[in-house]
Each structure stands twice: as C-alpha cells, then as structure tokens.
C-alpha positions in Angstrom: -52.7 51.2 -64.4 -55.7 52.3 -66.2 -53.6 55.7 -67.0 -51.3 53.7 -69.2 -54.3 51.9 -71.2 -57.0 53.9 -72.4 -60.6 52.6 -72.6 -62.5 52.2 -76.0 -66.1 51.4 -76.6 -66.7 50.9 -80.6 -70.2 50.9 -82.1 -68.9 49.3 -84.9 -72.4 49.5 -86.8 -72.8 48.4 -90.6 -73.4 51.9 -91.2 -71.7 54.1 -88.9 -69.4 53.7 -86.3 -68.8 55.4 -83.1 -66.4 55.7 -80.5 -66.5 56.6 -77.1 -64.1 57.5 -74.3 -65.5 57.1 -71.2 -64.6 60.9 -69.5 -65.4 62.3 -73.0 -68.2 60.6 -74.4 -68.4 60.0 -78.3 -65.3 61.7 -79.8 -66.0 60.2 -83.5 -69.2 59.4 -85.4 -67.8 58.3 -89.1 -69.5 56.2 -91.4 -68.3 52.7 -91.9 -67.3 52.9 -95.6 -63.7 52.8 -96.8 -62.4 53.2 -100.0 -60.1 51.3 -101.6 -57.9 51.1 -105.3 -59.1 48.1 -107.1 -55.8 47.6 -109.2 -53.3 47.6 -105.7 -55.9 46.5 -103.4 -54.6 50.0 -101.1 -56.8 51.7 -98.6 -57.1 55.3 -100.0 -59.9 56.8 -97.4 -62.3 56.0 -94.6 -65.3 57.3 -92.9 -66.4 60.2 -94.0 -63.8 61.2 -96.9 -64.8 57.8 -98.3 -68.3 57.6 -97.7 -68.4 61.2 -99.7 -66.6 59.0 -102.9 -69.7 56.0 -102.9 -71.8 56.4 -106.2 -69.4 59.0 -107.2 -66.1 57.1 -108.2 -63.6 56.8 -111.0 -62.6 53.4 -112.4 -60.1 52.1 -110.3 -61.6 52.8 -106.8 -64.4 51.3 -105.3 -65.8 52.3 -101.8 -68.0 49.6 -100.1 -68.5 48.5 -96.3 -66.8 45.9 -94.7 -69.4 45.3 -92.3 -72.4 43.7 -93.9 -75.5 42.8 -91.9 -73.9 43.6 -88.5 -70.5 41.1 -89.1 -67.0 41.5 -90.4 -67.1 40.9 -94.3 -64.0 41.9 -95.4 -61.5 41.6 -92.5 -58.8 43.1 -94.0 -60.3 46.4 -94.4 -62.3 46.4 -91.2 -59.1 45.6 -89.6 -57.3 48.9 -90.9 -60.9 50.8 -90.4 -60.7 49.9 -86.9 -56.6 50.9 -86.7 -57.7 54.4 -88.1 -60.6 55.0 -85.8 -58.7 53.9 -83.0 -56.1 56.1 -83.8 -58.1 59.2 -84.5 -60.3 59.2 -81.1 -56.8 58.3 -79.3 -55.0 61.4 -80.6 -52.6 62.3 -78.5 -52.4 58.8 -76.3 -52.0 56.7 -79.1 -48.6 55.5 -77.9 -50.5 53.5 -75.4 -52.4 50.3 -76.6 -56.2 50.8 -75.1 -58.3 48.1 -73.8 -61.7 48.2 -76.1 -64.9 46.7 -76.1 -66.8 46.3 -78.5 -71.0 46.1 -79.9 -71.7 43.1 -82.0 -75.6 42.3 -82.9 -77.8 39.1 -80.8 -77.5 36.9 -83.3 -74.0 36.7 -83.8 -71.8 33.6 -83.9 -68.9 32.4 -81.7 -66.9 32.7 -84.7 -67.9 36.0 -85.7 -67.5 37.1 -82.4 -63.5 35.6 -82.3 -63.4 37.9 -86.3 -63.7 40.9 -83.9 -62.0 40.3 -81.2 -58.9 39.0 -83.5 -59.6 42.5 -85.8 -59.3 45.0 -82.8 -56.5 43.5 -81.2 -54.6 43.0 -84.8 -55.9 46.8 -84.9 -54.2 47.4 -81.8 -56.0 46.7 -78.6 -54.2 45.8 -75.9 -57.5 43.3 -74.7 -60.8 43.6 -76.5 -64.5 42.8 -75.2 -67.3 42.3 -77.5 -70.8 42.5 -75.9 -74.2 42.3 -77.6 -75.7 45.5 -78.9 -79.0 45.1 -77.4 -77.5 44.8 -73.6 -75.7 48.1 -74.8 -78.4 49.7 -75.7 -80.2 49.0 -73.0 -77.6 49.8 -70.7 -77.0 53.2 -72.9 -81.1 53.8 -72.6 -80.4 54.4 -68.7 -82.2 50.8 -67.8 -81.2 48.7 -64.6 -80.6 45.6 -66.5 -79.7 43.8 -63.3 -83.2 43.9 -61.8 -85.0 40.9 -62.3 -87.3 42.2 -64.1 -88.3 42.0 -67.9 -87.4 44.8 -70.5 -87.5 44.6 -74.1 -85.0 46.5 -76.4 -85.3 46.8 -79.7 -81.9 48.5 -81.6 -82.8 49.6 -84.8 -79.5 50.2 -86.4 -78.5 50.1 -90.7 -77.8 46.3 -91.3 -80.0 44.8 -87.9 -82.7 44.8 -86.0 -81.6 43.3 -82.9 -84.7 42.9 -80.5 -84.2 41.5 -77.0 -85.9 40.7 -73.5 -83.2 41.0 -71.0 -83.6 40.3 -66.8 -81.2 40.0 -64.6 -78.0 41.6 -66.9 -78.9 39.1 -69.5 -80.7 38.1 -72.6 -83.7 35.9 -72.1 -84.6 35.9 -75.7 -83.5 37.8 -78.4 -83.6 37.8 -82.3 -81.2 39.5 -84.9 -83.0 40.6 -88.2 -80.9 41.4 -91.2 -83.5 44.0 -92.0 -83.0 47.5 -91.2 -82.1 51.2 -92.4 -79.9 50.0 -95.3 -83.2 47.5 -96.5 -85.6 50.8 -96.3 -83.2 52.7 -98.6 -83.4 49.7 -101.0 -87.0 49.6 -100.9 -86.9 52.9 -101.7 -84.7 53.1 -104.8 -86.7 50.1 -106.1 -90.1 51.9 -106.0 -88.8 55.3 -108.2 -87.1 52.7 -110.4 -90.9 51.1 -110.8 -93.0 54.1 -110.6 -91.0 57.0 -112.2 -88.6 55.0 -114.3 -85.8 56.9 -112.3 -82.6 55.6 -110.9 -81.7 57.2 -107.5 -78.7 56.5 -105.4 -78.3 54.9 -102.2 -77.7 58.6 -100.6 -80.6 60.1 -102.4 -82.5 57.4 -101.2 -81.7 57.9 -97.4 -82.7 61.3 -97.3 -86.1 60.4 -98.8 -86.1 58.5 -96.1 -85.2 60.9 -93.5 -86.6 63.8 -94.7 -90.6 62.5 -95.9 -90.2 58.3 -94.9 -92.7 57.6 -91.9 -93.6 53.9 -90.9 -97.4 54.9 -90.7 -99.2 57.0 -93.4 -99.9 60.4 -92.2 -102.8 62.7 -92.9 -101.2 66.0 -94.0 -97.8 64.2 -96.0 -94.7 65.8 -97.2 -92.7 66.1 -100.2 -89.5 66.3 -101.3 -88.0 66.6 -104.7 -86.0 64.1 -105.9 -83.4 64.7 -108.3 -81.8 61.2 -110.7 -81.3 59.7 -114.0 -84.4 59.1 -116.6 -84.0 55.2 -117.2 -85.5 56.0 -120.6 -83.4 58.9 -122.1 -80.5 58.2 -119.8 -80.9 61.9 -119.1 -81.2 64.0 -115.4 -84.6 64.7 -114.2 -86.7 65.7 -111.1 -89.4 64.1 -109.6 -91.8 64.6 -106.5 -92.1 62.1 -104.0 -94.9 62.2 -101.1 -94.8 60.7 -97.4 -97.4 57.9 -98.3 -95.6 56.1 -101.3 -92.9 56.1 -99.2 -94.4 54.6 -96.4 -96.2 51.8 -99.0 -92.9 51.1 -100.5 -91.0 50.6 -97.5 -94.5 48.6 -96.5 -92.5 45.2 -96.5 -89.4 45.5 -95.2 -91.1 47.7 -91.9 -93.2 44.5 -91.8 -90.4 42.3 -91.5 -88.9 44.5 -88.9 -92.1 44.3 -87.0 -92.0 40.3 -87.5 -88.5 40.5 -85.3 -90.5 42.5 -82.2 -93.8 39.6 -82.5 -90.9 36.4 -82.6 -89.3 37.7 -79.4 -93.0 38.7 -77.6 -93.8 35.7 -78.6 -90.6 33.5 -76.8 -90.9 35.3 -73.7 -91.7 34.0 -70.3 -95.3 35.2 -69.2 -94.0 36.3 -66.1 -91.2 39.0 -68.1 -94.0 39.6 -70.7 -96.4 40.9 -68.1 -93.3 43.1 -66.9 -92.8 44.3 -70.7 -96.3 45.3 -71.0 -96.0 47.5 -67.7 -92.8 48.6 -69.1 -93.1 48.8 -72.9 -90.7 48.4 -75.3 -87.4 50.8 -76.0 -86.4 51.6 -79.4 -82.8 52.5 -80.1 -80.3 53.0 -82.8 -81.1 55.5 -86.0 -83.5 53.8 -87.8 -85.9 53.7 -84.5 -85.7 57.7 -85.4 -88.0 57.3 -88.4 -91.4 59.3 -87.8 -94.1 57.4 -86.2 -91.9 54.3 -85.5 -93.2 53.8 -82.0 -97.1 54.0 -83.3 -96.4 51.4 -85.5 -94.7 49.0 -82.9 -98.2 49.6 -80.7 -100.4 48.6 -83.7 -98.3 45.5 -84.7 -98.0 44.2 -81.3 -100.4 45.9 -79.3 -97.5 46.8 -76.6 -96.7 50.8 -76.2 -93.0 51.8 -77.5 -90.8 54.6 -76.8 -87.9 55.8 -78.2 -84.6 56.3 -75.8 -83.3 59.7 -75.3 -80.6 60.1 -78.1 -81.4 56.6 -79.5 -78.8 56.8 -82.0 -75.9 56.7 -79.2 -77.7 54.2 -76.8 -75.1 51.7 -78.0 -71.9 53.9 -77.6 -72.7 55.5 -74.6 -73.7 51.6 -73.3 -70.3 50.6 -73.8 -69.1 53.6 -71.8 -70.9 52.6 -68.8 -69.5 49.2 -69.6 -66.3 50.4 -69.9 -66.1 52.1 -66.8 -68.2 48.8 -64.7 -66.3 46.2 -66.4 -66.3 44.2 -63.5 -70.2 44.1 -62.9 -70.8 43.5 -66.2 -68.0 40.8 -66.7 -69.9 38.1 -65.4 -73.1 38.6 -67.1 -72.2 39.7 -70.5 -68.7 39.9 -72.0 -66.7 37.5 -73.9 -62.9 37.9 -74.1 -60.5 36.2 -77.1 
C-alpha cells in the first residue's frame, strides 16, 4: 500500500518551505515567495526563481508570500505553491497522489487548520495531516516527547515564534508570537532609514542580519558594508553598519520574542517547570541561528538554552519521524480534514 502513496512532510514556513521524504530526508528547501502578473492574475514563478524577482520587478508583476505570520493569506496561490512543490520533490512518482502532513504554528485556529488541509489536498494529497510546529520540532530535535516529562521548545522560524512546554506527546502550554525573522529585518531597514537616511531592501536587510546581527552586544563587533539608495539625493551610496546598532535596533522586537518564552514559563505546571530547568530550553527554526540567541534566552529568563543540531530542519525532519510513526503520533497530535 504505502508503495502506491508516497509520504510528504511540508514545512510550509512564512519564509521557506521544506519538504521531506521520509527514506530521503529534505529533497527541497525553496523560499515561500511566488510571483505573480498583476494584469491576468497568472502564477509566473515560485521559490527560488521568484524570490530572486522581490524588490526587483517590472510593473505588471508583483512577488509577495502567501503565507503571512505562519497561516494561509492568499489561498489561491499557496494552493498552486503547494501543487508545485509537491510535484518537484515527487519527480518521478508524481502519478501517485502522496499522503502529506503538514507543520502549522501553536497558535493556529480550527479554521486555519481546515485552509491547509483543504489547500494540500486541492494541491493534490491523497489525505493530509497538519500537526503543530513546535511538537515537530521537538520531535525533529531528537526529544522523547512521550515521557512524562516537561520540555520546552521554542521554534524560531520567519513569521512566528511558537514556544511550547510539551509532556506526554502533547502541548501543555504553548504561545504563537507573530514576531520573528521577517520583524528583525524590518527593524533593521527602519533603523538605516533613521540613522543614515538610506533605504535598504528586505534582502539587504537579512544579510545584515546574518552576517553582523547578534541578540546580545558583543565586545569585539563586526561590520559589514551596506550598499542602498540616498533618501536625500535619490542616489546609490554605501554605508558601514557595526554589530551593536544592529543589536539596539532589533532591541524590541528580540524583546518581544523573549516576552513569548517568559508567557509560557510563566503558565507552566511547577512540576514540568522544575523538569525544564533540569532540561533547559531548545531553540529551533532559522532565526534561533542568530549569534548569541541562547545567552540571551538565559539572561531574560534565567533558564539555560541550547540550540538543536541543525535547528533550521528540526521541523521537517519532525514530520519525517511523524510520517513514518503516524500511528503513535495519531492519537496525541494530528488532526485530519
């Protein structure tokens, strides 16, 4: 049976998404960004090809994400991102309809959670799962969820920051911030706008982030040259940004972030919050890659962090294990249409 209907598990992220096959791992990491033409309403590119077009396009085509904060925005195009990635990591057994489960953040909403279901199997699925990302992530970090004891997650992705305690295979309490990578870039931009009268774009903006951001100031900073448009003279220019501006201007949003961790320390059982201090706290997801993020979770809640072992696939290799234990993991997490 399970020859004829091939397994999925989508990280469909605000950001990126990735796909995994279970006896391959992740056969596509694309960003979730399509393109489409304004005057027929057409889908020109997705993923990469598109996300290559944002800042950069012609009248006539705009490229945007259809995910926004974690949930389906525009369901028409997320529906035909989902048919093309679906497609692509299928290759060759794409005559087959595949059974797919997919991430979706804490927070989400019954009827959010019918939107995804409804777009992969209109995309194709044969039968489609949605679990919540911070169980995947979990799972995906290599913890026994099952145990009855307390672990705390926090997925640090583009559009959330979904933070959980989960015992027993399921979520004791759990927040969904719409705060995340996507917010830092903003903060970003907005801070050369005010400083340096300069106008960067989002892209520009995330490799500030990646290449000098940090969530605590550091010592002995970097710097990076920034290259955008003079607000004044509307001409190019070049600037030179340092570690701790960055750090200042992102100052906020990493605050709110932090908030998310406190709210769920904070609604935990003291018996699972004794466990978490024991255990500490797992960061996954991209944005948990920023430097220093785990030394700034320690000051703000006084409980040690570590980041997962490839923290930006925790998710997709979760629904992997997922995937290939659907029955465990029935009961205590997944929701079918």
């Amino acid at each position: 049976m399970s020859m004829f209907s091939p397994k999925l598990g989508i990280d469909l992220g605000t950001t990126n998404v990735l796909v995994f096959l279970p006896d391959k791992g992740v056969v596509l990491n694309e960003p979730s960004v399509v393109a489409v033409s304004t005057d027929t309403n057409k889908v020109l590119a997705i993923g990469v090809e598109a996300k290559a077009m944002i800042g950069r396009t012609p009248d006539g085509i705009t490229a945007y994400r259809p995910m926004k904060d974690g949930v389906i925005a525009d369901y028409r195009v997320t529906e035909a991102m989902l048919r093309y990635f679906m497609r692509k990591a299928l290759g060759k057994y794409n005559m087959f309809k595949p059974t797919v489960l997919v991430s979706v953040p804490a927070g989400v909403t019954s009827t959010e959670k019918r939107a995804v279901i409804e777009a992969a199997v209109k995309a194709g699925a044969k039968d489609a799962y949605v679990v919540k990302e911070p169980i995947l992530a979990a799972i995906g970090a290599g913890i026994p969820i099952q145990e009855p004891m307390g672990r705390m997650v926090a997925d640090l992705g583009g559009g959330t920051i979904d933070v959980a305690v989960i015992s027993l295979g399921g979520i004791v309490a759990s927040t969904s911030v719409k705060c995340a990578g996507n917010k830092l870039d903003r903060a970003i931009i907005d801070h050369v706008k005010k400083q340096y009268n300069l106008a960067i774009g989002d892209k520009t903006a995330e490799e500030v982030k990646i290449t000098i951001g940090a969530a605590v100031p550091l010592s002995v900073e970097l710097t990076m040259a920034v290259k955008g448009r003079d607000l004044v003279t509307g001409l190019p220019r070049t600037i030179e940004l340092k570690t701790n501006e960055i750090v200042q201007a992102m100052n906020r949003e990493l605050r709110e972030m932090m908030g998310a961790v406190r709210k769920v320390l904070q609604e935990t059982p003291p018996e699972l919050a004794s466990d978490i201090i024991d255990n500490g706290i797992i960061l996954t997801g991209g944005t948990s890659q920023l430097r220093h993020l785990p030394e700034l979770v320690l000051r703000r809640t006084g409980v040690r962090a570590e980041l997962a072992d490839d923290a930006y696939f925790c998710v997709a290799r979760g629904t992997g294990v997922a995937l290939r234990h659907l029955d465990t993991y029935k009961k205590s997490i997944i929701t079918k249409k």
